[in-house]
Structure formats: structure tokens, C-alpha cells
C-alpha positions in Angstrom: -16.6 -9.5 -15.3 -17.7 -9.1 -19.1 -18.8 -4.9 -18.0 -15.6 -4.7 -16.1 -13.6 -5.7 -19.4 -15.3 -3.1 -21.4 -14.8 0.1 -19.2 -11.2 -0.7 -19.3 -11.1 -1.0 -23.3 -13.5 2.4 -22.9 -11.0 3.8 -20.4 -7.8 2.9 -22.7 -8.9 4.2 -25.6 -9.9 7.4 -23.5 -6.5 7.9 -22.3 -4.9 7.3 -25.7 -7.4 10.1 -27.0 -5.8 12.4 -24.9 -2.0 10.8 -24.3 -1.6 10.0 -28.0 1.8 7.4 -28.0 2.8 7.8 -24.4 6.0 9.6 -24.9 5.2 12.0 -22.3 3.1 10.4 -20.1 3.3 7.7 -16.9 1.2 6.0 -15.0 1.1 5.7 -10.6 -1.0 2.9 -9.7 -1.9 3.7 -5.8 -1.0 1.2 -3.0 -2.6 -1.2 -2.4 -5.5 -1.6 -4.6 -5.4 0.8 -7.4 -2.7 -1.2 -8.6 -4.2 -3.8 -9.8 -6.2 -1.8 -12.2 -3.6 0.3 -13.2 -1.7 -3.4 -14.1 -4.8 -4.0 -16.4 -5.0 -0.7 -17.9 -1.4 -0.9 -18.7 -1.6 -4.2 -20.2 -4.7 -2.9 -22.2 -2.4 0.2 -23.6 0.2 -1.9 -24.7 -1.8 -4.0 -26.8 -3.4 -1.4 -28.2 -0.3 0.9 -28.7 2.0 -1.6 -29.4 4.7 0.4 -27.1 5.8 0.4 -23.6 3.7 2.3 -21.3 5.7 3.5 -18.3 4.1 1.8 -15.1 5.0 2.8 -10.8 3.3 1.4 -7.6 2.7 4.6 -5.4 2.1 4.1 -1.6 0.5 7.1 0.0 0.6 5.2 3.3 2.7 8.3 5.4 1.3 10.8 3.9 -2.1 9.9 4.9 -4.0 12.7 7.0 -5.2 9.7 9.8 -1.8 7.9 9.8 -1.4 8.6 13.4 -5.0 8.4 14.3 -6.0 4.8 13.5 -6.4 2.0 16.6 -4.0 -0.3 14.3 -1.0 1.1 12.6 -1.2 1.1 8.9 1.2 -1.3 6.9 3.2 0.5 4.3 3.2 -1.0 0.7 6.2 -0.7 -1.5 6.9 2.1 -3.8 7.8 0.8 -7.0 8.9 4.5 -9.0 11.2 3.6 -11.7 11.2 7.1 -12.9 10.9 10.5 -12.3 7.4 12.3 -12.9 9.6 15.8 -13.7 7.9 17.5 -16.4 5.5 14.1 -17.3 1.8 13.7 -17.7 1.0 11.6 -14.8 -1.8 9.4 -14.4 -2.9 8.5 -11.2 -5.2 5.4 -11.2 -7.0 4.0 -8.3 -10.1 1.3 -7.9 -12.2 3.4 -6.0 -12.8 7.3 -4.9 -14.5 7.5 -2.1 -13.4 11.0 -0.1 -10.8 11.7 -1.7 -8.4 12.3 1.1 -6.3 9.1 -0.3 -5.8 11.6 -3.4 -4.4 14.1 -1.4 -2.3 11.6 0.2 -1.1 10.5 -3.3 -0.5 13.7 -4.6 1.7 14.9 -1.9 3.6 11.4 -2.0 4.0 12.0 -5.8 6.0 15.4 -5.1 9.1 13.0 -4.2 9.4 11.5 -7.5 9.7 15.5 -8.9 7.3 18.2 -9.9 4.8 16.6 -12.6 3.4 18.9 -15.8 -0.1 17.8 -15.0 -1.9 15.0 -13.1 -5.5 13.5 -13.9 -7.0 10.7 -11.7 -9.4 7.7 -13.0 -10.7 5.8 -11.4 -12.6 2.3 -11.4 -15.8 3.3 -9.3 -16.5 6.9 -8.3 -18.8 6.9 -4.9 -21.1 10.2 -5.5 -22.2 11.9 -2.5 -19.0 11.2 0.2 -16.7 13.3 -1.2 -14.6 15.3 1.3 -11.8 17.3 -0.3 -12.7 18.9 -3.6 -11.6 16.0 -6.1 -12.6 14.7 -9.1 -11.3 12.1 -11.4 -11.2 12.8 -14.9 -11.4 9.0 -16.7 -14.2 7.3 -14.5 -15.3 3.8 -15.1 -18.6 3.8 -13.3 -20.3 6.0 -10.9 -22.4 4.9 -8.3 -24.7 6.4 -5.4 -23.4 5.8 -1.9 -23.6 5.9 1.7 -21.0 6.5 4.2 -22.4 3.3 5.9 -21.7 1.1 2.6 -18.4 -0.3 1.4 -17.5 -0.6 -2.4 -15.2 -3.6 -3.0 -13.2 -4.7 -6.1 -11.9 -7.9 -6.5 -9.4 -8.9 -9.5 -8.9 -12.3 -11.5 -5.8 -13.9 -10.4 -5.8 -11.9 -7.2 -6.3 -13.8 -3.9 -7.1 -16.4 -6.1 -10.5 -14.6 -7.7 -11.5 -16.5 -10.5 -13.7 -13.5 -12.5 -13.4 -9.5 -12.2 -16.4 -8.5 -9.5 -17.4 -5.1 -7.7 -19.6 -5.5 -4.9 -21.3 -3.1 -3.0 -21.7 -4.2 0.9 -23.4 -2.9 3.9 -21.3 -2.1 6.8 -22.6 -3.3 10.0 
């Protein structure tokens, strides 16, 4: 929890580097879990900055490349967009990159909210070694070594009643 709270000072601080005041610049937390971190990177730019930092809850849900080839339908999540991503630095911030094909997704979902200036991605954990689409996130909290048979998960204080930050690294059976 402790480590967790300093990549995201490290990450903020990173993003103002580059960003300067936000005046030009939103962020797209992706559905489902990527907003949750983009929640704590938000609050962690406003303190900092002092200003409000434009937040939106992306869902990438229909635009996903195996929407129609999964056993169980998909739920959608709500988009949450209260602005337009026309000419705007946009931020895309997700907990985990695994392939990268929930990028894509995003990507192609952000193209409804207008045509951004640029885009960068960070990301919470980048999973080396599994990419599938060319993608790369530019604002990485930590990189780990992965298989395709292990499962990174990210669990968040206050959420589903999580007492302390935790990423674990599982073994799928």
C-alpha cells in the first residue's frame, strides 16, 4: 500500500511535468477498473495543483474485438464523458496493460467524444512479454514479467470494502 502511494505521487508529478496546469488536458479513466486509479491520480493532481482536473469514466465494452465471441455476454459500464476530447491532451489511465487490445478498444470508443490533439496511456502495472497490438504506455507505474497463464490483480482501499491498496499476482488454474 505504502509503494502503491508513491508511484502515484511519482506518476502525478510526471504528468504535471508534461501537462503543466491542466488547461488543456483531460483525463478517461477506462471501465471498469482503470477508474479507480484514474480517481486517485485525479485526487493526487488536485492537491498538488490546487485546480480542477477534468475527470470521464470511458467504457470500451462494444468496441471490444471479442465482444461477440465470449460464452457470457459482457456487461457494459457507464460512460461518464462530461466533455468533449476535441482538440484536448487526453490521458487514458488504466490499472493494468496486459495485450493491449483493451487500448484499442478505448481508443476507438474515445473517437465519439471528438477527435483528441494527442493521447498517452499510463498505466498502474505494465505485463512485459504479452503484448499483442503494438502499444505502449507512456507514464508506467511498475513493470512486471508475465505469463499468459498468470493474472495481475489490483485491489483499491474503499473498494469492495479493501481496507489497504494491494497488487497481486495469481496463477491461473
Amino acid at each position: 500500500s505504502p509503494q502503491i502511494e508513491l508511484i502515484i505521487k511519482r506518476m502525478c508529478h510526471q504528468l504535471i511535468e508534461n501537462h503543466n496546469d491542466f488547461s488543456n488536458s483531460v483525463i478517461l479513466g477506462l471501465q471498469p477498473r482503470g477508474v479507480f486509479f484514474a480517481d486517485r491520480i485525479q485526487q493526487g493532481l488536485e492537491q498538488i495543483l490546487g485546480v480542477e482536473v477534468p475527470l470521464g469514466y470511458l467504457d470500451t465494452t462494444f468496441f471490444r474485438d471479442d465482444f461477440r465471441r465470449r460464452d457470457s455476454p459482457l456487461q457494459p459500464q457507464e460512460n461518464n464523458v462530461p466533455f468533449l476530447v476535441e482538440n484536448k491532451n487526453v490521458i487514458l489511465i488504466d490499472d493494468v496493460l496486459f495485450t493491449g487490445r483493451t487500448i484499442r478498444a478505448a481508443m476507438d470508443a474515445m473517437q465519439s467524444f471528438g477527435r483528441p490533439k494527442k493521447v498517452e496511456l499510463m498505466v498502474l502495472i505494465e505485463r512485459k512479454y504479452v503484448r499483442e497490438l503494438p502499444i505502449e504506455a507512456a507514464y508506467v507505474g511498475k513493470s512486471i514479467n508475465s505469463l499468459y497463464s498468470q493474472k495481475v490483480t489490483v485491489e483499491w482501499k474503499g473498494v469492495n470494502d479493501k481496507v489497504e491498496d494491494k497488487i497481486w499476482l495469481l496463477r491461473e488454474d
